[in-house]
C-alpha positions in Angstrom: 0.0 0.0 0.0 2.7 2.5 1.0 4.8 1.2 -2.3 1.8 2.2 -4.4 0.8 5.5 -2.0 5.0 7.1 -3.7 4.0 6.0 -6.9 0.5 8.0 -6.9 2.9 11.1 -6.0 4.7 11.1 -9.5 2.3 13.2 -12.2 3.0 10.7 -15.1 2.3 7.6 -13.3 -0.4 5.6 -15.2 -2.9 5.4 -11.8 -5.7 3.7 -13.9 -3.6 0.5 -15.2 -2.4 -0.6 -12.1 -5.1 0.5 -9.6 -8.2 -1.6 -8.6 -11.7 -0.1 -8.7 -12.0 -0.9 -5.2 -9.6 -2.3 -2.7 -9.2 -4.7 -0.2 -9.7 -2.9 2.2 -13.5 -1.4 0.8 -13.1 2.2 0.0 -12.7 3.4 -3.6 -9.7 5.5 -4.7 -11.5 8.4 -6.0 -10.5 9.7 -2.7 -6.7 9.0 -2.9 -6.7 10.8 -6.5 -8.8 13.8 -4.9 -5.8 14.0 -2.0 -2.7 13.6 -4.3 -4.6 15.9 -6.5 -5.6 13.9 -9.5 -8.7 15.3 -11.1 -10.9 13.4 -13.5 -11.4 15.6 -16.4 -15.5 15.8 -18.4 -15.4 13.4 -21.9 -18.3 15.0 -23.2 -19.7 18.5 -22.9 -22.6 17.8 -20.8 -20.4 16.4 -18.1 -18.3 19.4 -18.5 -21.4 21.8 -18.0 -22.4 19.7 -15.1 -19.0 19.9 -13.0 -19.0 23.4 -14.0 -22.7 24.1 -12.4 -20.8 22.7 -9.1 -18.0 25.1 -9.1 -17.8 27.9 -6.5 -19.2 30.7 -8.1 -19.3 34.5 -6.5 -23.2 34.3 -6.0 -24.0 30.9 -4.2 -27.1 29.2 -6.2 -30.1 28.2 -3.7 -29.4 26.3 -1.1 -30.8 22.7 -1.4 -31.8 20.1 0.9 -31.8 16.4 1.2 -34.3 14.4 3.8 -33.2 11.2 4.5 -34.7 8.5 6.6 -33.4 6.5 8.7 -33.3 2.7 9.2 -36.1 2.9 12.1 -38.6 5.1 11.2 -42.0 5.3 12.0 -44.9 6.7 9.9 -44.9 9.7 12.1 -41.6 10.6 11.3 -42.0 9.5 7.4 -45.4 11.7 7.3 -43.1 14.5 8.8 -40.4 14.3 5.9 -42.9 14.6 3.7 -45.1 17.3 4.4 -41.5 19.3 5.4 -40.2 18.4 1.8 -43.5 19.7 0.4 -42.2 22.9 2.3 -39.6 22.3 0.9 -39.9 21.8 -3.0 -38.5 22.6 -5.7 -35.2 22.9 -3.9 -35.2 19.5 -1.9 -34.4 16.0 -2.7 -36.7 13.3 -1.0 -34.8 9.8 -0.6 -37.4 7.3 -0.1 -35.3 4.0 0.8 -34.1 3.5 4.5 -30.7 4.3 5.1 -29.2 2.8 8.8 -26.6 5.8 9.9 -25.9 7.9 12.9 -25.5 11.6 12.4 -24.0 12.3 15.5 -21.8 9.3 15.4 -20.5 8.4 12.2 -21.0 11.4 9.3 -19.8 9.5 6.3 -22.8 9.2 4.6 -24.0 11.9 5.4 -21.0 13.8 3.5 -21.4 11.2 0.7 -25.1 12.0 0.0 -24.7 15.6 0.1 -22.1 15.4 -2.3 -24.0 13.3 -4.6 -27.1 15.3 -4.6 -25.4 18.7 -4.0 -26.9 19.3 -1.5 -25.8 21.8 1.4 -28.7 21.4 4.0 -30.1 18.2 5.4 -32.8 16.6 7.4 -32.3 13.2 9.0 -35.7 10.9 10.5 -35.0 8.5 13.2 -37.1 6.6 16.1 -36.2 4.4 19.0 -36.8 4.1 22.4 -34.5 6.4 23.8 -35.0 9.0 21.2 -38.4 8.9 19.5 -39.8 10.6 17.0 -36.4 12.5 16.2 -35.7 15.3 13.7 -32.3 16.3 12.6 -31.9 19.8 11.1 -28.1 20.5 9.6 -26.1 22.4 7.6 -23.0 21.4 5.6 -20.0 23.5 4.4 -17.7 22.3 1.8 -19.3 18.9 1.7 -18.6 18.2 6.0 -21.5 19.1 8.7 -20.7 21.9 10.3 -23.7 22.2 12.6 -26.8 19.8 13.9 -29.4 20.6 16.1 -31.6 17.3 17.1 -35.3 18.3 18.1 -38.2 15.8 19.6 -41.5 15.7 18.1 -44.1 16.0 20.5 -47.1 16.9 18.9 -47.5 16.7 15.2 -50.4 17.9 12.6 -49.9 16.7 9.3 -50.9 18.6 6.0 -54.0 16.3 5.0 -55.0 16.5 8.2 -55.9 20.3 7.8 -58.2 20.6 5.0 -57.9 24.2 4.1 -56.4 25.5 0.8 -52.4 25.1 0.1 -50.2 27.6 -1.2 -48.4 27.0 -4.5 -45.3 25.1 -5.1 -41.9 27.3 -5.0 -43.5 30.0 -2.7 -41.1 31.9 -0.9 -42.1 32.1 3.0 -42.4 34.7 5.7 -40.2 33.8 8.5 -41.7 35.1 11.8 -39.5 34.2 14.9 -41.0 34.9 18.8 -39.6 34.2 22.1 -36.7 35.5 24.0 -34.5 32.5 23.6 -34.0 33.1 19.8 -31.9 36.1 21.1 -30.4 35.2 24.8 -29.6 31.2 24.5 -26.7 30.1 21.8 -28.0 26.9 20.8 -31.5 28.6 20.3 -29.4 31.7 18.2 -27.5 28.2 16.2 -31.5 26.9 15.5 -32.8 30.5 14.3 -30.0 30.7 12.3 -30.4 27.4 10.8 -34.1 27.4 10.4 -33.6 30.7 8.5 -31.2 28.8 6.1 -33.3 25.5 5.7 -37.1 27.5 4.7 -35.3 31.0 2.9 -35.9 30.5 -0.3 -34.7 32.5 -3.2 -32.9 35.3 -2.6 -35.1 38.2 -3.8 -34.7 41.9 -4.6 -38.4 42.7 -3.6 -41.4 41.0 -2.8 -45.4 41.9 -4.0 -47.9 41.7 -1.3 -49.8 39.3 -3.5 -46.8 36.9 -3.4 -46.9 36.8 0.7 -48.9 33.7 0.7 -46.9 31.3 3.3 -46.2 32.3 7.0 -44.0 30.4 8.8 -44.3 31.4 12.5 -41.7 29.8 15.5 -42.4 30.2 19.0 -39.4 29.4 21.5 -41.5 29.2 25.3 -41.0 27.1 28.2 -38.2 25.1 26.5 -40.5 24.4 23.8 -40.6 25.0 20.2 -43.6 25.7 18.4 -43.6 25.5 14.7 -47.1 27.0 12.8 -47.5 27.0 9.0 -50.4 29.4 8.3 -51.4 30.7 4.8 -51.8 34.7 4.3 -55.3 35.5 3.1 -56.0 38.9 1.8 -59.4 40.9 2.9 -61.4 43.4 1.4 -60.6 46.3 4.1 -62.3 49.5 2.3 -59.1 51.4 1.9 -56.2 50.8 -0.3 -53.9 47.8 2.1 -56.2 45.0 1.9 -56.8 43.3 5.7 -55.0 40.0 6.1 -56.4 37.1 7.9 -53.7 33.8 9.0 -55.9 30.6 8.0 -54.2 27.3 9.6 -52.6 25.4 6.6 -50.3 22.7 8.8 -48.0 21.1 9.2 -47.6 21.9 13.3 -45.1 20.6 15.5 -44.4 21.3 18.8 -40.6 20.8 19.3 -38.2 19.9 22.1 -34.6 20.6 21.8 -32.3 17.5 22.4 -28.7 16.8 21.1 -26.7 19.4 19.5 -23.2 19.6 17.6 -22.0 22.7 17.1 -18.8 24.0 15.1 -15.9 26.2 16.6 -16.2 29.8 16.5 -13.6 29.8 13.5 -15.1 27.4 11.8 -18.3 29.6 11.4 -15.7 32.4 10.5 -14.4 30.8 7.4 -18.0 29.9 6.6 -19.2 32.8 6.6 -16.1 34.6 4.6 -17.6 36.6 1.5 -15.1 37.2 -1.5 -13.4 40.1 -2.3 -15.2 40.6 -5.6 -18.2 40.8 -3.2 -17.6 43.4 -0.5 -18.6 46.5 -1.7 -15.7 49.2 -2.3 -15.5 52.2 -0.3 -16.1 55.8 -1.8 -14.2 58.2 -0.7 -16.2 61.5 0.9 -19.4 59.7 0.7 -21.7 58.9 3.7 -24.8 57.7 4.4 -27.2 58.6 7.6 -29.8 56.2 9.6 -32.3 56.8 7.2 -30.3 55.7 4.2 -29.5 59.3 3.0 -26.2 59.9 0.7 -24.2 63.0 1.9 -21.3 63.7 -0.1 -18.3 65.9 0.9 -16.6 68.8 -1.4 -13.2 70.0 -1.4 -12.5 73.6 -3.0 -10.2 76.4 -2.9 -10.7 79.6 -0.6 -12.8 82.2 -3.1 -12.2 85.6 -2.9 -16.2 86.8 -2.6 -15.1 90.1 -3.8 -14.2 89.3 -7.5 -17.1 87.2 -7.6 -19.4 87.6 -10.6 -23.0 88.1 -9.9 -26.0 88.4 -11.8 -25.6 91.2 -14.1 -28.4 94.1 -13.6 -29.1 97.2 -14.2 -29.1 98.7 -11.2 -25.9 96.8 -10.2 -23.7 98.9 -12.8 -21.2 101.0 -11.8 -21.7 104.5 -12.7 -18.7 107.0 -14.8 -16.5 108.6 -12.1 -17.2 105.2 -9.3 -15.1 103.7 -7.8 -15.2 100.6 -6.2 -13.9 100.3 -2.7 -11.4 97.8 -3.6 -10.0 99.8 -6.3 -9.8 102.8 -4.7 -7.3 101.1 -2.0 -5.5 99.3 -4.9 -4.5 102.8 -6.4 -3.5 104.2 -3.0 -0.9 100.9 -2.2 0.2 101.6 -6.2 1.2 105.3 -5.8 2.5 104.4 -2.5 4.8 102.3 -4.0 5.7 104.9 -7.1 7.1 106.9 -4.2 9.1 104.9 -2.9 
């Protein structure tokens, strides 16, 4: 193994003659080429376009997510991933089969998945006895998790249960966060933060008040978390803003915080590091006030008010045999001067 391990170093070595698909040992080399820093490149030019659509690009595309069930789980928890993916879609992928893993334990598959799907949120379904009915939220930077929160269903209304209206597909909802906890407590700051990430959307320049059709509304009280879905409904009021009514749409749960894994305070640095290309460039002299007012700052040279030309009237024109003050003193300093 080490014999073959120098040989991957050298550039020209042939890796795909002598190499095995898999090894003995039961993981693929992909990853040893990806760590010496052998790169498969496209045959065709729709494999080309599709490694390309995964390249990091200065304006992230929208975030999707992947809910995964897991080897145990019951229909409460398979009725949940679905009506959450329905939240969800377009920008979701929904795998159907079992899959026997432990987030907070072993994260390999996890990893796998969301590099397969390209995917950089996740939501994992699991019941047992110690933990049932169990929800795991995450988020995932540069293909590793970098933060889980693990919440207990207590309660659960489904979305056929309610039989009111729906909203359409692909509607971007209004996030509406209440309770204390969401700004005091750090693991409940971690779950605001990641709740916002999960339901966002598209990112939009401006919204029409037609288009506010979802509310999404989270309660943190009594170490409890109460998640509401409501749809907006918009009332004849007699004046020009239309009155708007919440009509309960489901899904509901009401939450209890469990396990959490949290990454380093560096960790979320680097995540959250923008480009250069990004951060907008100062202007010099320029300022802005609370109200989003531009004040801009001019330099000039010291005027002399008394050569300055003003409107020409006639009433302002000097008469034969006037002088102006100025000139009169000029003449004096010049005849002085003769003098001398």
């Amino acid at each position: 193994m080490a014999r073959l391990l120098r040989k991957l170093r050298k550039k020209s070595f042939n890796v795909c003659r002598v190499l095995p698909v898999r090894s003995a040992c039961g993981f693929t080399w992909s990853a040893v080429w990806s760590k010496f820093g052998f790169k498969r490149k496209p045959k065709t030019k729709r494999s080309k376009r599709f490694l390309q659509g995964r390249e990091p690009k200065l304006n992230e595309n929208i975030k999707n997510a992947m809910l995964i069930k897991g080897g145990n789980a019951n229909q409460t928890v398979t009725q949940a991933l679905k009506d959450i993916y329905s939240l969800k879609k377009p920008n979701a992928v929904m795998y159907k089969k079992k899959n026997i893993t432990r987030p907070f334990e072993d994260q390999t598959s996890l990893e796998f998945f969301s590099k397969k799907s390209d995917c950089s949120l996740f939501l994992f379904g699991s019941h047992n006895k110690k933990r049932p009915d169990n929800l795991v939220f995450g988020r995932m930077f540069d293909f590793h998790v970098l933060d889980m929160i693990e919440l207990g269903i207590e309660k659960f209304v489904s979305l056929k249960d309610v039989k009111n209206s729906k909203f359409p597909e692909g509607t971007k909802p209004l996030l509406i966060f209440a309770g204390d906890s969401f700004e005091t407590d750090n693991e409940h700051k971690k779950l605001k933060s990641l709740l916002i990430d999960f339901f966002r959307g598209p990112t939009v320049s401006c919204v029409r008040l037609a288009g506010l059709e979802h509310v999404l509304h989270i309660t943190a009280l009594d170490g409890k978390i109460y998640f509401r879905s409501y749809k907006a409904l918009l009332k004849k009021s007699g004046c020009r803003t239309p009155r708007i009514e919440l009509e309960d749409m489901g899904p509901s749960f009401d939450f209890t915080m469990r396990r959490t894994h949290l990454a380093s305070d560096d960790l979320y640095k680097t995540a959250h590091r923008q480009p250069k290309a990004l951060k907008p460039k100062k202007k010099k002299n320029v300022s802005h006030d609370v109200f989003g007012t531009k004040y801009g700052r001019l330099h000039m040279q010291k005027q002399d008010l008394a050569r300055l030309q003003t409107r020409k009237m006639k009433g302002l024109k000097k008469r034969k045999g006037e002088k102006a003050e100025g000139e009169e003193v000029e003449a004096t300093t010049a005849k002085k001067a003769k003098t001398q």
